[in-house]
C-alpha positions as CSV (number, residue, x, y, z in Angstrom):
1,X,23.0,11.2,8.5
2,X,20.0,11.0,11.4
3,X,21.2,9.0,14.5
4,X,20.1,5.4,14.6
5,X,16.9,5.6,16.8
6,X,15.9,8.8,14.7
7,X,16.5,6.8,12.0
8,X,14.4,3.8,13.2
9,X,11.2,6.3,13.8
10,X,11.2,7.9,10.8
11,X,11.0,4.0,9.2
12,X,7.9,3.6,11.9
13,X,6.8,6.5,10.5
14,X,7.2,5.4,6.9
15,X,5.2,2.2,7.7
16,X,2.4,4.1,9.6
17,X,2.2,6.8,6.7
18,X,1.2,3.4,4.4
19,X,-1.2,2.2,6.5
20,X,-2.6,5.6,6.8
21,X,-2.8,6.3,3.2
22,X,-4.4,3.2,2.3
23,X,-7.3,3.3,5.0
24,X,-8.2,7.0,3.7
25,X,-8.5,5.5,0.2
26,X,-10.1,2.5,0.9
27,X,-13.6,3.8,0.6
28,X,-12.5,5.0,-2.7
29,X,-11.3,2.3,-4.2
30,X,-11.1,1.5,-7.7
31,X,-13.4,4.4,-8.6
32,X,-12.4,5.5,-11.7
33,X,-15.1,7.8,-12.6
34,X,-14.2,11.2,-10.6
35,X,-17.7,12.9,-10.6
36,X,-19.2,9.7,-9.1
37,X,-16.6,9.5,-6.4
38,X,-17.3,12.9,-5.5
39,X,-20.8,12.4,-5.4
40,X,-21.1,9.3,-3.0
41,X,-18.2,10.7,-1.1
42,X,-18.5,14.2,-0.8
43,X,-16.3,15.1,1.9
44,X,-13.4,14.7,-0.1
45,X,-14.6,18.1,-2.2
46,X,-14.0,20.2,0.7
47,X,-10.7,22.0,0.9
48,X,-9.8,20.0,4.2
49,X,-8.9,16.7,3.7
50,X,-11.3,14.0,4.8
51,X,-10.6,11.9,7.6
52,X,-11.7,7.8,7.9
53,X,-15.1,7.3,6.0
54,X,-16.4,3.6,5.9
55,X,-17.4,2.6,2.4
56,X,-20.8,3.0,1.5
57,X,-22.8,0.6,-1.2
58,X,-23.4,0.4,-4.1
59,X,-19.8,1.2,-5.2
60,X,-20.4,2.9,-8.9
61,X,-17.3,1.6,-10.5
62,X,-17.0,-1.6,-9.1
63,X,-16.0,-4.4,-11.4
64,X,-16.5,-7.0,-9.1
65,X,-19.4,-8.6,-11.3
66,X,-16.7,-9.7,-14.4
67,X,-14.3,-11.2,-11.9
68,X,-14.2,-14.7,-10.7
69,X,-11.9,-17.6,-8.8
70,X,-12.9,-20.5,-8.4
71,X,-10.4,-22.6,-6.3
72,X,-9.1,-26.0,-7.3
73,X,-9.7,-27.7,-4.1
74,X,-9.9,-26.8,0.3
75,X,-5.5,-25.5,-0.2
76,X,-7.0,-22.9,-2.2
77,X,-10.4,-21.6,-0.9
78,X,-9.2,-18.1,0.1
79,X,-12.5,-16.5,-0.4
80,X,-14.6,-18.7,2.0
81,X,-17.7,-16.4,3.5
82,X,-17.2,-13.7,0.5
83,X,-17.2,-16.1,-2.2
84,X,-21.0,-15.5,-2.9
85,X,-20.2,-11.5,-3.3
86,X,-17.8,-12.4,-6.6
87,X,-20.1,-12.2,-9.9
88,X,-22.5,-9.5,-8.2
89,X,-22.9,-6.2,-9.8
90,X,-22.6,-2.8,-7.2
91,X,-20.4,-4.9,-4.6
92,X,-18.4,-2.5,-2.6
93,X,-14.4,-4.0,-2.7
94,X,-13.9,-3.8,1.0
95,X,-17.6,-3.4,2.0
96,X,-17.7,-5.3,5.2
97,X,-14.6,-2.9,6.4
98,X,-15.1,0.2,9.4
99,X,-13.4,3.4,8.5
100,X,-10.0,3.4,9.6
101,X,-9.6,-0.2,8.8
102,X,-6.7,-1.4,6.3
103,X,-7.3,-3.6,3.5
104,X,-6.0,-6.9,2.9
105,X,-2.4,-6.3,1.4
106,X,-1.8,-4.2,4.2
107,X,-3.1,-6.3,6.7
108,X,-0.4,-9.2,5.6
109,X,1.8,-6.3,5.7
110,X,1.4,-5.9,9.2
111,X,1.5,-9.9,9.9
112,X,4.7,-9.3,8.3
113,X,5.9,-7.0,10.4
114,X,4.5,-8.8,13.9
115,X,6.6,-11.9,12.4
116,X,9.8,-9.3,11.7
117,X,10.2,-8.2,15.0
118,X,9.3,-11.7,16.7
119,X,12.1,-13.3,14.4
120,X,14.3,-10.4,14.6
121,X,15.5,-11.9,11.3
122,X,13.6,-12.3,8.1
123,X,13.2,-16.1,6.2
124,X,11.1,-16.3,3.3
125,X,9.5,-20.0,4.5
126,X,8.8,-18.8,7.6
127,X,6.7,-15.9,6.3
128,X,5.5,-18.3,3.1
129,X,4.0,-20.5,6.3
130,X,2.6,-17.0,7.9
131,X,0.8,-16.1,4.7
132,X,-0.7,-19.4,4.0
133,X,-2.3,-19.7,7.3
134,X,-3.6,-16.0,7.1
135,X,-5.5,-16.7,3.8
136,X,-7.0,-20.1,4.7
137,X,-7.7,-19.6,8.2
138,X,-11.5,-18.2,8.5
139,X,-12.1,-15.0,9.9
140,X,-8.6,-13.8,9.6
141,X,-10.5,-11.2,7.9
142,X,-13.6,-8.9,6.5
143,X,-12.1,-7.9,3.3
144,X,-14.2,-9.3,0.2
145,X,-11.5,-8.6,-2.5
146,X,-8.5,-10.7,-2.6
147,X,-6.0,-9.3,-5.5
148,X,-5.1,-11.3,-8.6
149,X,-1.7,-12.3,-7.4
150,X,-3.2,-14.1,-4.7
151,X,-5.6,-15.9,-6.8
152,X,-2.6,-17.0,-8.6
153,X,-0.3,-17.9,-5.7
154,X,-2.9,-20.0,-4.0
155,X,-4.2,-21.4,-7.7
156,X,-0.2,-22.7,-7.7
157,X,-1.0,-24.2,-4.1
158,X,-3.8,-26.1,-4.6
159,X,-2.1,-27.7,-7.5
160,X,0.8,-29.5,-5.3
161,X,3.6,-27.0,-5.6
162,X,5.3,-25.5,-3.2
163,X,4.6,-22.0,-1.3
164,X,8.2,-21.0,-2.5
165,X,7.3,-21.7,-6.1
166,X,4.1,-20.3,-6.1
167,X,4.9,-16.5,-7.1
168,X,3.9,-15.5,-10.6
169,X,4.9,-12.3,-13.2
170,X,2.4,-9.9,-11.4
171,X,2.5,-5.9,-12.8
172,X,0.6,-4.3,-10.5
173,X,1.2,-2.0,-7.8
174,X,0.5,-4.0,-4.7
175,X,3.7,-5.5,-5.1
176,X,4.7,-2.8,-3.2
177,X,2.4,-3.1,-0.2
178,X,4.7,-4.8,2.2
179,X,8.4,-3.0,1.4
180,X,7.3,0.0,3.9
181,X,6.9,-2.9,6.9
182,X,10.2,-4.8,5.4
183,X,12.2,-1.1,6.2
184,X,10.1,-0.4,9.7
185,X,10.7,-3.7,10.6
186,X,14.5,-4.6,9.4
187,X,15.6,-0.9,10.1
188,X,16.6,1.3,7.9
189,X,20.2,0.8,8.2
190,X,20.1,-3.2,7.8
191,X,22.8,-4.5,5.5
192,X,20.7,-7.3,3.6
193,X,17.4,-4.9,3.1
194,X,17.4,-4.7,-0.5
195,X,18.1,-7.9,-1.5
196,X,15.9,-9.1,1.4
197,X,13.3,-6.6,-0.4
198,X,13.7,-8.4,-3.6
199,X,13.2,-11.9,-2.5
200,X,10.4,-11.1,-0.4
201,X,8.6,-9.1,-3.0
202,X,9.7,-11.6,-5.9
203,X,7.7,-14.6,-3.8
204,X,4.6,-12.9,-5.3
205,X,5.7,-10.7,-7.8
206,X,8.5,-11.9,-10.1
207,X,7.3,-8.3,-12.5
208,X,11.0,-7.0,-13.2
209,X,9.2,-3.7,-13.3
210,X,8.2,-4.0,-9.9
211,X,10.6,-5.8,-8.6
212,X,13.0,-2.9,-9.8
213,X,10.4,-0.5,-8.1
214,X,10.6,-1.9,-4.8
215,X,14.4,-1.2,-4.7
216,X,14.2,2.3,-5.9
217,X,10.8,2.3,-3.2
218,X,13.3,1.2,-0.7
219,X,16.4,3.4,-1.5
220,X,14.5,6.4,-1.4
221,X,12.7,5.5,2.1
222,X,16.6,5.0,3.6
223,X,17.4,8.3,2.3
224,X,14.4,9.9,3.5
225,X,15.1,8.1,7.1
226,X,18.5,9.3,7.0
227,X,17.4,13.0,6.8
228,X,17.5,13.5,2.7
229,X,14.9,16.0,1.7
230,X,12.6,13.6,0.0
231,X,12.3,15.5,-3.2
232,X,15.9,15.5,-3.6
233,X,15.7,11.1,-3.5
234,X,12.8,11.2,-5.4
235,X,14.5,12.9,-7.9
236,X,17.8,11.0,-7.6
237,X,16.6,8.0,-7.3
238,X,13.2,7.6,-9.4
239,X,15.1,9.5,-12.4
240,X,14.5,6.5,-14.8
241,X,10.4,6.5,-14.3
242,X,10.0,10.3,-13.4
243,X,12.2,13.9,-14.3
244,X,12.4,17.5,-13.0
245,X,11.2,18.4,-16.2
246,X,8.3,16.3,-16.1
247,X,7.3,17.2,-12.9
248,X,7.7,20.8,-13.6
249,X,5.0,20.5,-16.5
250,X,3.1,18.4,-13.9
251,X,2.8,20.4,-11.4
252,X,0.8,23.4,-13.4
253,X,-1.7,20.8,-13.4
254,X,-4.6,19.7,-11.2
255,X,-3.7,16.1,-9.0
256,X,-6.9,14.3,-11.3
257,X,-5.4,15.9,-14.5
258,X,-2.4,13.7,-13.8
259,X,-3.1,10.9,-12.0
260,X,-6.4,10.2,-14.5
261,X,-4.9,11.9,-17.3
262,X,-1.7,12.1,-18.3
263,X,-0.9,9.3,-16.2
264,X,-3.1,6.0,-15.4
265,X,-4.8,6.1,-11.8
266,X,-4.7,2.2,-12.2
267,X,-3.0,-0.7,-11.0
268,X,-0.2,-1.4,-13.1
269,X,2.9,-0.1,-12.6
270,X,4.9,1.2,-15.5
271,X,2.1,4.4,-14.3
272,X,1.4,3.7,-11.3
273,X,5.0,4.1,-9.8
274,X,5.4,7.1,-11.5
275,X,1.9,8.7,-10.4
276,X,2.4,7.7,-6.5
277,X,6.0,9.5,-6.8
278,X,4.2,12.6,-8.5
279,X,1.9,13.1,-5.5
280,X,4.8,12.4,-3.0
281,X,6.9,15.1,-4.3
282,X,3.8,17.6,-5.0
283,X,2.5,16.9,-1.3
284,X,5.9,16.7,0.0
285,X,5.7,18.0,3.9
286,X,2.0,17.6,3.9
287,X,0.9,14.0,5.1
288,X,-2.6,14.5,4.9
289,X,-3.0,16.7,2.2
290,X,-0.5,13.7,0.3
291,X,-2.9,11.1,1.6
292,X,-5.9,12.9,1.0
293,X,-4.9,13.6,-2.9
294,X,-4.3,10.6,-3.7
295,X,-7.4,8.7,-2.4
296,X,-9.4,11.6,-4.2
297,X,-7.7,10.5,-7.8
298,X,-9.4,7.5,-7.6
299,X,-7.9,4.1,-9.5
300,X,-5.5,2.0,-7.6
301,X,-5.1,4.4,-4.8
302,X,-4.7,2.0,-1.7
303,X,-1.9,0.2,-3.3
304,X,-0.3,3.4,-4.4
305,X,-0.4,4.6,-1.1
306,X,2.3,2.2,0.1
307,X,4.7,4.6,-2.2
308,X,3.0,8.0,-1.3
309,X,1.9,7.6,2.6
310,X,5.4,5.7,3.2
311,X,7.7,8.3,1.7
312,X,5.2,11.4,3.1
313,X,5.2,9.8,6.6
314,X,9.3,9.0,6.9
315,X,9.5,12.5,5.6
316,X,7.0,14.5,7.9
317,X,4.9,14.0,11.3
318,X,1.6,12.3,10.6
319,X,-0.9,14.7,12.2
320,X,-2.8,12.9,15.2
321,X,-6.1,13.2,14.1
322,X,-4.9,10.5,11.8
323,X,-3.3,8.1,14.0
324,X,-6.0,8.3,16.2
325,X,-8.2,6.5,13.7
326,X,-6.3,4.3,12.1
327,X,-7.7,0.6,13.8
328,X,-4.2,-0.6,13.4
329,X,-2.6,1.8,15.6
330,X,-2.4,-0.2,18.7
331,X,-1.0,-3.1,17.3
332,X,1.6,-0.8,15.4
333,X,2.3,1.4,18.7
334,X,3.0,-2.1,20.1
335,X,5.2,-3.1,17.5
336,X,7.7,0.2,17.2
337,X,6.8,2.1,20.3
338,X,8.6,5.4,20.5
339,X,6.3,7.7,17.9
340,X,9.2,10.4,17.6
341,X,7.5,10.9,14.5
342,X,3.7,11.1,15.7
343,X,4.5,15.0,16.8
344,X,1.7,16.8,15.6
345,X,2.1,19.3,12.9
């Protein structure tokens, strides 16, 4: 077992490595169709791994034009200036965002971890008051997506109940956006984190699936922190959703033949879990080659780079080059200050 503040860095590092993967994806999100990604983002053919690109319109893939939300009155009108976007076909997801920027699960991620080390304690109201203000305060920000279990939550809102009861069975993947900042914030070696995991993730997403992911999520990031060899707790701990014996057959195979293939590169999580853990342990010791993959797969990739970036980054220094660009890396530097884990590799 690492010392403490070791400890406490490699968590930092576990919350950067999220942010990280999810602004090198965010360009790509949601493509599912791999020669089209390539071809409006070339740079992530080359053998090195792209850094921050800022998205580029039309997105191919984007589904935009079939979704809808209509909000039941002013408590749930989260989509404000990018309501008229919704119902448009070509509409780039996060279109209005620079590269290096962080969508919006993982921008409340990091309001959660501002309010974290405020508090020094965590209480689910207190955050429930946080979030609401976030989504209904204009300009909070650019992002013109907003994910289904917000829709929900705020649907719930506007109808009179309480923030507290406002959670619905959501099976996707961005349930896991805000565990890395729960474990940077809290510290790896706080007695309540799991359980603290599980109530904060079950205010959204009362999934058992990814409720039961989150705590495996978490257990393998305290491991990790406390100097476990991260394919070791992967293995350990993820054996109900992955095996050695599927990742040995897995690993003959190209990252798209997987993640695309044999596994879904979408959003839910019965494959999504299980795809994110794949490219952690493949890319294990590599942090940009991890975060790089898994944005070049395509699907679901931001919100599966909460599993991949966190679990590279507690594990391994996040080269400089990507710190550098991420635009939340003042606020974060602010937030956990030493960096033990920004050496460069």
């Amino acid at each position: 077992m690492l010392d403490p503040d070791t400890m406490q860095d490699r968590a930092a590092g576990a919350f950067r490595g999220a942010l990280v993967a999810d602004a090198i994806a965010m360009p790509v999100h949601w493509y599912y169709d791999q020669r089209a990604l390539l071809r409006d983002y070339p740079e992530f053919a080359a053998a090195d791994p792209p850094g921050y690109l800022a998205p580029r319109s039309p997105h191919a893939d984007s589904i935009l034009w079939r979704s809808s939300y209509v909000p039941l009155n002013e408590k749930g009108d989260i989509l404000r200036e990018q309501a008229h976007y919704w119902g448009k076909r070509g509409v780039h997801y996060h279109q209005f965002l620079a590269a290096g920027e962080n969508t919006l699960n993982f921008r409340l991620a990091t309001e959660l971890a501002a309010l974290l080390r405020r508090e020094r304690d965590y209480d689910p109201e207190a955050w429930l008051d946080r979030y609401v203000a976030f989504m209904l305060t204009p300009g909070m920000h650019r992002d013109t997506y907003v994910e289904e279990y917000h829709r929900h939550f705020f649907t719930n809102f506007a109808s009179g109940r309480k923030p507290i009861n406002c959670g619905v069975r959501d099976v996707h993947i961005g349930g896991l956006a805000p565990v890395p900042a729960l474990v940077a914030a809290l510290g790896p070696k706080h007695p309540d984190l799991r359980r603290i995991v599980r109530v904060h993730v079950g205010l959204t997403h009362k999934d058992d699936e990814v409720l039961e992911a989150a705590d495996i999520l978490v257990r393998m990031l305290v491991r990790v922190c406390g100097g476990d060899d991260l394919r070791e707790a992967i293995l350990d701990e993820g054996k109900d959703w992955i095996s050695a014996a599927k990742l040995g057959r897995w690993e003959r195979e190209p990252d798209h033949v997987v993640v695309g293939g044999l596994l879904s590169s979408a959003c839910y999580i019965p494959d999504a879990f299980p795809a994110a853990l794949f490219l952690a342990w493949r890319h294990a010791g590599d942090v940009a080659a991890g975060v790089a993959a898994n944005a070049r797969v395509g699907g679901d990739n931001c919100h599966r780079g909460a599993v991949v970036g966190s679990l590279l980054g507690a594990s391994s220094p996040i080269p400089h080059r990507l710190l550098d660009g991420l635009a939340a890396r003042g606020r974060v530097d602010g937030l956990f200050p030493s960096g033990k884990e920004q050496i460069p590799r």
